[in-house]
VOKEBA-671587 format. One line per 8 residues: number of its first residue (from 0); their letters; for each residue x, y, z of C-alpha. Coordinates in steps of 0.2 Angstrom, whole numbers, plus 2048, in hexadecimal, padded with zeros to 3 digits. Example, Ala and Ser with C-alpha at 12.3 -4.5 7.8 and 13.67 -1.06 7.14 Angstrom:
! VOKEBA-671587
0 = AS = 83E,7EA,827; 844,7FB,824;
! end
This chain:
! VOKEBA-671587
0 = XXXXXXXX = 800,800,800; 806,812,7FB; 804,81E,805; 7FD,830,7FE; 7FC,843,806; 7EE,84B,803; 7F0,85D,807; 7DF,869,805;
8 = XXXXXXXX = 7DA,877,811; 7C7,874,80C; 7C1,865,815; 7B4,860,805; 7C3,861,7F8; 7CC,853,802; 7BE,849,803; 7BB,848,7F3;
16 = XXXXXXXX = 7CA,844,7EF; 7CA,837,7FD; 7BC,82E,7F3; 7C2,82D,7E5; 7D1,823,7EB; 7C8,818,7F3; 7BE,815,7E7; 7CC,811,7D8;
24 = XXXXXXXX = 7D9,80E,7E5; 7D7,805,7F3; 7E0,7F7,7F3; 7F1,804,7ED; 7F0,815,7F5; 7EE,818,808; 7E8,82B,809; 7F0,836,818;
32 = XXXXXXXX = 7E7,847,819; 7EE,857,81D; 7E7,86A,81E; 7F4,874,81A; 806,874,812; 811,870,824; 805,862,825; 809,85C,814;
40 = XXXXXXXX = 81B,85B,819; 81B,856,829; 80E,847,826; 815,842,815; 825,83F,81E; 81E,837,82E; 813,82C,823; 820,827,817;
48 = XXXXXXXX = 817,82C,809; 81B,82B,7F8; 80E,836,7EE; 80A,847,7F2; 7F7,84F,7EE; 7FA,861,7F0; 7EE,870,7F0; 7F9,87F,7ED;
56 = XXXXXXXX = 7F0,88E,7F6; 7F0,889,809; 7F3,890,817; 804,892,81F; 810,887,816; 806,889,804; 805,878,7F9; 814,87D,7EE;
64 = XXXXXXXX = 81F,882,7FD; 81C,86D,802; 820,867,7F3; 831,86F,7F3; 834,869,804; 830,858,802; 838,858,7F1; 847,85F,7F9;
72 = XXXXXXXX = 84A,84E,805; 840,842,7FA; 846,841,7E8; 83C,835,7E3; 82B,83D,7E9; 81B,83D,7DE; 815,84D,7DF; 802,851,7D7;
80 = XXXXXXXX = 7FC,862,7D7; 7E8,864,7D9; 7E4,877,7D9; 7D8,886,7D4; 7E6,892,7D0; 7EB,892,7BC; 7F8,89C,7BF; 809,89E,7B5;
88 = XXXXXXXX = 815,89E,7C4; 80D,88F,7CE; 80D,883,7C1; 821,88D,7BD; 825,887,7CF; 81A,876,7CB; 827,870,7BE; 835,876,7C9;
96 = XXXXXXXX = 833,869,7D7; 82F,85C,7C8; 81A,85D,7CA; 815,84C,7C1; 805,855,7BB; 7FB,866,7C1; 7EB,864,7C2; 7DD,873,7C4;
104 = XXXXXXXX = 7CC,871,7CC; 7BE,86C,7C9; 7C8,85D,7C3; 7C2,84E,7B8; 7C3,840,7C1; 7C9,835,7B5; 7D8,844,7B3; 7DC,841,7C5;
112 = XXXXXXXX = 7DA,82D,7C4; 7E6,82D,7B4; 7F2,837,7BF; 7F2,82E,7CF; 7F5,81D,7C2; 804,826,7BE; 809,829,7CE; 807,819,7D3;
120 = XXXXXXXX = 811,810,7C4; 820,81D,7C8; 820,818,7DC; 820,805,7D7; 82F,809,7CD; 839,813,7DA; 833,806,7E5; 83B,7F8,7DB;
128 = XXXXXXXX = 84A,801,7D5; 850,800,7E8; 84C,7ED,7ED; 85A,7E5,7F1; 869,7DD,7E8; 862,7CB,7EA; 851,7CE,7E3; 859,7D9,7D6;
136 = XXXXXXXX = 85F,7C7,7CD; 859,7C2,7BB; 847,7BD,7BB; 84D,7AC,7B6; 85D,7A5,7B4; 85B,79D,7A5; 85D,7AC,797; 856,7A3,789;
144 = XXXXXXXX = 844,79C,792; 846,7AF,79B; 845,7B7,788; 837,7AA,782; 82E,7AE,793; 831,7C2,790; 82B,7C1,77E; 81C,7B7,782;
152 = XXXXXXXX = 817,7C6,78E; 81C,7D4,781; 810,7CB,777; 801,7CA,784; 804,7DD,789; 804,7E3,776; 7F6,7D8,773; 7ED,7E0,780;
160 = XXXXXXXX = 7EF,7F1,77F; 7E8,7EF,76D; 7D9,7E8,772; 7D6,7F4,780; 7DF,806,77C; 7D0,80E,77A; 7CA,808,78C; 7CD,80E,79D;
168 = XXXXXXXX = 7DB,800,7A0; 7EA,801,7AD; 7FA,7F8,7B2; 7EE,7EC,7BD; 7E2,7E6,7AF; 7F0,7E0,7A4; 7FA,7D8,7B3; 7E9,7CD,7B5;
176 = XXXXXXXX = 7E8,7C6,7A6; 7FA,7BE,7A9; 7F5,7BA,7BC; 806,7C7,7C3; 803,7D0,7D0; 806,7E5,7CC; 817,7E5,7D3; 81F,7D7,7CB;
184 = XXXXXXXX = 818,7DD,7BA; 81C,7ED,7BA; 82D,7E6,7BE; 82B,7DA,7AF; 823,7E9,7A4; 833,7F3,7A5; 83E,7E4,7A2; 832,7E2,790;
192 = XXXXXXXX = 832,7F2,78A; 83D,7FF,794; 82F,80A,79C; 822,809,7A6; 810,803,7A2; 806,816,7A1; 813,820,797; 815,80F,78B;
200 = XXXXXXXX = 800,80F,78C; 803,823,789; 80E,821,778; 805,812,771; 7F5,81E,772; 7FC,82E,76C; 805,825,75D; 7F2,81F,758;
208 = XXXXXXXX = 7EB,830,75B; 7FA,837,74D; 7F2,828,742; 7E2,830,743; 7E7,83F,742; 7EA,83F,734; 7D9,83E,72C; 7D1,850,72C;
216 = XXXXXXXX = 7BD,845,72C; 7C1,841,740; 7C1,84F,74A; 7CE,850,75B; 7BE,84E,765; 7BA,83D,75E; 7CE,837,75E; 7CF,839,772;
224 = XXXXXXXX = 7C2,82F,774; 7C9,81F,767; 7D8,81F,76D; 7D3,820,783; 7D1,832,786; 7BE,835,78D; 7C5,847,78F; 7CB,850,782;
232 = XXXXXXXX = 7D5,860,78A; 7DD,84F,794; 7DE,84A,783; 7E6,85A,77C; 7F3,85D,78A; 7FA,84A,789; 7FC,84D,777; 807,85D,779;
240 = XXXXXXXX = 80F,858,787; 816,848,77D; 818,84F,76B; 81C,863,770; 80B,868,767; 7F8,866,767; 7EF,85A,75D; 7E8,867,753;
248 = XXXXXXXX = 7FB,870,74D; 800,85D,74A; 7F3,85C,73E; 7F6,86B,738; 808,866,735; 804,857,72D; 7F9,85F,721; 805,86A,71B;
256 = XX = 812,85E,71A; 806,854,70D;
! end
């Protein structure tokens, strides 16, 4: 179990984020609550917590304040934003102490879930990278059955994500169809294909979304939809974020380039 810091001065706010982690998350993510930015800190270090849900404007020790404090001793912190300030300098001072994403309120909840996935994957990472040297061995000794067994699961994981992309599918689902539990695959995912399973998941769907993108008949509306995204401004600031442009200037670019 993970534990998380959620830091809200309005009671309401926290709650609702409470609920939504139990509700997708319960089984992966303890929440710890806190009302303010010295809380944050404090409990997210009392608490060993790996994740951090930060409201910005608090009182005292504000959210951004935190988050360059607990980056400050904890390198490998997750750090997830959740405010109702757009604001040019927090989200400056967001990418500063390595934000994973920034998110403004009222939030989809889907944007939040997709978020705290991530989180999750990069924690499970961090927390593998440090096991110790023993259970750092070869999966298998023998290399040969290790690259039949590693290509058979290749396979199953590329099959899958075909079939399903344009679900709401996450690490866990694919780890049940070859009976792992999360850990161990998201150990043996990165041993496949060199990253984890969301940005891998993230790729695979912006390269089909560059497909269709191509044909002017479908608008972006109806793409984030076929290739996973319910939301299309989630849809829109994926795509940029991965490719340096919107979906609309890519197709733009592609246009004239024909």
């Amino acid at each position: 179990m993970i534990n998380i810091i959620v830091a809200d001065d309005e009671p309401i706010e926290r709650l609702v984020v409470k609920r939504l982690i139990e509700k997708y998350f319960s089984d992966q993510l303890n929440c710890i609550e806190a009302v303010n930015g010295r809380e944050a800190k404090d409990f997210y270090f009392s608490n060993n917590c790996k994740i951090a849900l930060l409201d910005i404007e608090m009182p005292g020790i504000n959210g951004l304040e935190a988050a360059e404090a607990i980056r400050k001793q904890d390198k490998e912190a997750v750090i997830i934003f959740l405010t109702a300030f757009d604001e040019f300098d927090y989200a400056r001072r967001a990418l500063y102490v390595k934000a994973l994403d920034y998110l403004l309120k009222p939030t989809d909840e889907n944007e939040l879930v997709i978020a705290l996935e991530e989180a999750i994957s990069l924690v499970t990472s961090n927390i593998l990278l440090d096991v110790s040297d023993v259970d750092k061995r070869p999966l298998v000794e023998n290399m040969s059955n290790e690259q039949i067994k590693l290509n058979a699961i290749i396979d199953t994981v590329k099959d899958y994500i075909e079939n399903h992309y344009t679900e709401d599918i996450a690490l866990q689902d694919v780890a049940k169809t070859l009976n792992y539990s999360d850990a161990y695959f998201c150990k043996v995912f990165k041993q496949c294909f060199d990253k984890g399973f969301v940005l891998y998941l993230t790729e695979f769907r912006i390269n089909r979304a560059k497909e269709l993108l191509a044909d002017v008949a479908i608008n972006i509306k109806e793409i984030s939809s076929m290739v996973g995204y319910r939301d299309s401004n989630y849809f829109t600031k994926v795509f940029k974020r991965t490719e340096g442009m919107t979906p609309s200037e890519y197709r733009l670019s592609v246009l004239k380039n024909q």
